[in-house]
Every structure is written in C-alpha cells, then in structure tokens.
N, C-alpha and C positions, 0 to 999 in steps of 0.2 A: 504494500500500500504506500503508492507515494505522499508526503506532507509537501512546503513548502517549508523551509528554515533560514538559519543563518548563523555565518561562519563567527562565535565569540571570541575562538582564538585558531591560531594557525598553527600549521603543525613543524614551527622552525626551532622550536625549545621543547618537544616531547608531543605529544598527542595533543589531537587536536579539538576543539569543541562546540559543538551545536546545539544549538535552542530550537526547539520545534515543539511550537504548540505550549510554552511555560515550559518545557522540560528541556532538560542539558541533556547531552549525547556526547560522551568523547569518541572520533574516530581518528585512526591513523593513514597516512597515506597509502600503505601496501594492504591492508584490507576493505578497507572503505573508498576511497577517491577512485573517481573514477572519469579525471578530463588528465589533459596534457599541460594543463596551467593551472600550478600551485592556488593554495586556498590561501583567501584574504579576511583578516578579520571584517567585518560588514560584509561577506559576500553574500548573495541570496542563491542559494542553491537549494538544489530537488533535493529531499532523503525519502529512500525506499527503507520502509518499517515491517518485519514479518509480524504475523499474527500474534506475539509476545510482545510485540513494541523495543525489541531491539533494533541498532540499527545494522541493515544490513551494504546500502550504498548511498552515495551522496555525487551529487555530479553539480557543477556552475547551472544558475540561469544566465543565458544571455543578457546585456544591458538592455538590448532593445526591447526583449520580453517583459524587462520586470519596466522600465519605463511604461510601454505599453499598457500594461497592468494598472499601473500607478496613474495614468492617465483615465482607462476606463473608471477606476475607484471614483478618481472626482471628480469625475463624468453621471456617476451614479451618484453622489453626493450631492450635487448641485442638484439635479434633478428633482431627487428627493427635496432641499430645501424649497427650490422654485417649484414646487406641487404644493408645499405646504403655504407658501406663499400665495398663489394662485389662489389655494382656500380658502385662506382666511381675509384676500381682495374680494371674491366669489359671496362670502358670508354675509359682508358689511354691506357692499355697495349692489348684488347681483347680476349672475350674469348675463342678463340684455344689457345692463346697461354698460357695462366693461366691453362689453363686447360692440354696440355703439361707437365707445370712446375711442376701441384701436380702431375702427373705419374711419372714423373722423379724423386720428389724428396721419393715419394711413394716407388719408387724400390731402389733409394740407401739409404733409411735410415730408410725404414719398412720391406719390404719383406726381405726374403732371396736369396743373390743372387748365391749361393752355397751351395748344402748340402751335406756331410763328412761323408759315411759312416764307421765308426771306429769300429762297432763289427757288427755281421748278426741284435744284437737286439738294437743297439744304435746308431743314426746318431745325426747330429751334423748340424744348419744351420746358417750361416752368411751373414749380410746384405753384402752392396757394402764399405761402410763403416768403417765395423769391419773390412771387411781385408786391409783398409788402416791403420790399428791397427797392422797386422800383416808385412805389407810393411814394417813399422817403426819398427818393433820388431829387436834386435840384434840376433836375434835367428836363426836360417835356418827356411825357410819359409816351407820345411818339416817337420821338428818339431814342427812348432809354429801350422801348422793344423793339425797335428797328437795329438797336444797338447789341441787346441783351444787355445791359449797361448793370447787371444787380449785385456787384463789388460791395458795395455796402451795404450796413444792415439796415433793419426794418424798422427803425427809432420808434418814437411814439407806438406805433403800428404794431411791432413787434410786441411790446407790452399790452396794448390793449387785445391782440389774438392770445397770449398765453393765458389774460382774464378772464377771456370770453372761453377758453376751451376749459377751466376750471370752473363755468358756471355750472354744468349740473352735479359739482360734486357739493356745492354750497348747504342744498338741504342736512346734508349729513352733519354739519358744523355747525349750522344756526337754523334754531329751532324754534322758526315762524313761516305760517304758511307762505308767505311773499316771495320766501327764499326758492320755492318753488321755482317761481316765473324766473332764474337765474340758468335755468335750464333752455330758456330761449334765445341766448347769449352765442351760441355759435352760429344759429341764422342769422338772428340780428346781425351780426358782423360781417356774416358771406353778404348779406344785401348789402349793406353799409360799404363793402370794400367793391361791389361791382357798381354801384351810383358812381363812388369817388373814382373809379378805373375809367370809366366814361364820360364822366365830367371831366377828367384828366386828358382823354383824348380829344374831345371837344374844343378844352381849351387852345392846346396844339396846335390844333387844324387852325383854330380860329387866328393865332398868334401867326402864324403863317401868310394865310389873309390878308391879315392887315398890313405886312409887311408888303408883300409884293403887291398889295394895291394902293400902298401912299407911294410908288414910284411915278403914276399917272392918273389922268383922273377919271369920270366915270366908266369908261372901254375896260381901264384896267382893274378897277372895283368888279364891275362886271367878271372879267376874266379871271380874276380873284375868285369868285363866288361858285366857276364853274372849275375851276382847277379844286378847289377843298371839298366841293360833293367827289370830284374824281379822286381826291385823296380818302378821303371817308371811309366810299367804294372800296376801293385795292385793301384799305385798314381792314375793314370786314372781312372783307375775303380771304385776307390772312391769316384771318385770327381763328382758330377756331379752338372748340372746349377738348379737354383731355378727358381721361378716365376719371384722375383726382376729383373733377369737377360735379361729377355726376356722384361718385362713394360719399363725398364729402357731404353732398347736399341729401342725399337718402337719409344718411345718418342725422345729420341736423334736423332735418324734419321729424323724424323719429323723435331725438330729444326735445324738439318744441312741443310734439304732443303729447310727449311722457308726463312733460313738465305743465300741460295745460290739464289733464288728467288729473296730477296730484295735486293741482294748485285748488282745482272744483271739490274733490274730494274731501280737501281739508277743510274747506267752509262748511260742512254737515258736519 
C-alpha cells in the first residue's frame, strides 16, 4: 500500500527517516530507496507499506508532481472558500438579484456597449464605461468617437455609475421603504448617460455649423445646415449598439421592477 511521506533525515550519518501519516519510519539506502538520486531531508517521496505497516520501499516524487498537487490543493481550497462565499452573498442578498448584478455589471464594464464603425475595414467597440471616458473628455464627443479618444477617466461620471450600480444593494443597509426606489438607479443612469451622449453629439454637429457658416453669409449658413444633417447621417450610421447595451439594459429593467415591486409592497 502506497502512502505519500517525507524525507526527516537523510541517510548521510546512519539510517534514514520518514514521517508518513504522524508516524516515523527509519529506512536505509540498500533496502528501502529505490531512485538513483540520494534522499533529501524535505523530500516528498512514495513509501510502499505491507499489511503490518512496515516499511517496505520508498522512491522520490517528482517536483512537478508534488507542485502539481500542491496547486490542485489550492485549487480545491479556494473553491471551497469561494462556494462558501457565494453562500452566504446567495443568503443575504438572493440569487436573482446577484445574478442581475453580474449582467449589469457584465454589460457596463465587459461587453461593448457600442460599436464605431470608422473605415468599411475597421470598427471600433466600447464598453458603457469607456464612454463615461469620453463624457468627461474636453473634447467634442464627435471627435472623441471618431477618435476613440477615452485615455482618460470617467471623472464625475465615473462616481456617479459606481453609485448608481450600488443602488439596489441600499435596501439591505437602510431600513426604509424609499430605499427601495435606489434600485432604479442603474436605469436612471443608462437614460441619463444616453440624453447626455446625444446632447453631446448634437452639440458637435452644431459647433461645426457654426463655424463653417460664419465664413459666408446666408449660401453658407444654408450649406452649413445641409453639410450637419449629412454629418448627423454618417454619425448614425456608424454608430451602432453592442451586446453590452442590450444585457445591461435587461438587467436594469429587471432591477427597476424588482425595486418598484418592493417599494409597493412595503406600503401595506
């Protein structure tokens, strides 16, 4: 029967000794060992035990074996802690609504909730996220997407999405029915940032406008007005929604009516 063990002393000063299992085992090299490379104290080696528990051989594990090992352990460790964890999120908060949360947060800050296309052979996609990058950019938000310009971060923006994605956990921690309605906080926001995404291109367009029609007077006003629906146009056309856009907003909607549900209920 083999065990796993380990080498306590070597066998350079007299017989050698092994732990297997709490128990000591001394073997020596001409009747026990059984590799071509000397035993080390800490080594991890096999011992074969006959049906008395004597020992009968001992041979090395490999390094890569016992790492291997040693990895699946805390492989299974982890697991085990993150199951128990998963629990006791599962317990408090349940799982629709965890389950919600990683779509939500799946769409704004993995998928693409937009993709740009800039040449017939190159598009361009950005989460929900990046373009609170581009919210915050000084730049015209027609430029900053015709750029991808979203180097920096989501200032303001960025703070009021990580608020808004901790609104449905609020009821959990304040214990009034209003807190409820904190669960409609990540649609609020999806709207809130797609008005300000268009108002933003709008403005663009119109900044554009104005420019190339105070170089002449009404011909170029005029051709002003007909060059920025043709810009508008192509903006549209480019622009279209990604996966993000659609998971994101399921899920929102979901916690808007979770949260209109338990907002009614608590009035009774």
């Amino acid at each position: 029967m083999k065990h796993r063990a380990k080498v306590l002393r070597d066998t350079n000063a007299g017989p050698g000794l092994l732990s297997i299992d709490g128990k000591q085992h001394p073997f020596s090299l001409e009747a026990h060992w059984r590799s071509d490379v000397p035993p080390r104290v800490g080594m991890v080696v096999d011992a074969e035990l006959d049906d008395a528990g004597s020992l009968l051989a001992a041979m090395p594990v490999a390094d890569g074996q016992v790492m291997k090992e040693q990895a699946e352990q805390a492989l299974k460790m982890a697991r085990a802690r993150g199951g128990q964890w998963t629990a006791g999120l599962t317990a408090r908060f349940g799982a629709p609504l965890l389950v919600a949360m990683a779509a939500l947060g799946i769409g704004w800050f993995v998928l693409n909730t937009v993709v740009v296309q800039l040449t017939p052979g190159m598009r361009i996609g950005m989460s929900f996220w990046k373009l609170l990058a581009l919210l915050n950019s000084p730049a015209s938000l027609v430029s900053s997407l015709s750029a991808n310009a979203a180097s920096g971060g989501g200032g303001i923006y960025a703070l009021l999405c990580i608020l808004a994605f901790a609104g449905p956990f609020v009821p959990f921690f304040w214990k009034d029915r209003r807190a409820h309605l904190c669960g409609l906080l990540p649609l609020a926001f999806m709207l809130v940032t797609a008005v300000l995404i268009y108002a933003g291109i709008q403005d663009g367009l119109a900044q554009t406008r104005e420019m190339v029609g105070g170089f002449g007077g009404q011909q170029a006003r005029q051709m002003a007005e007909a060059m920025g629906r043709e810009m508008m146009k192509q903006v549209w056309n480019a622009v279209s929604l990604g996966l993000g856009f659609y998971v994101s907003l399921i899920a929102s909607l979901y916690l808007a009516a979770r949260a209109g549900v338990h907002f009614l209920a608590a009035r009774t």
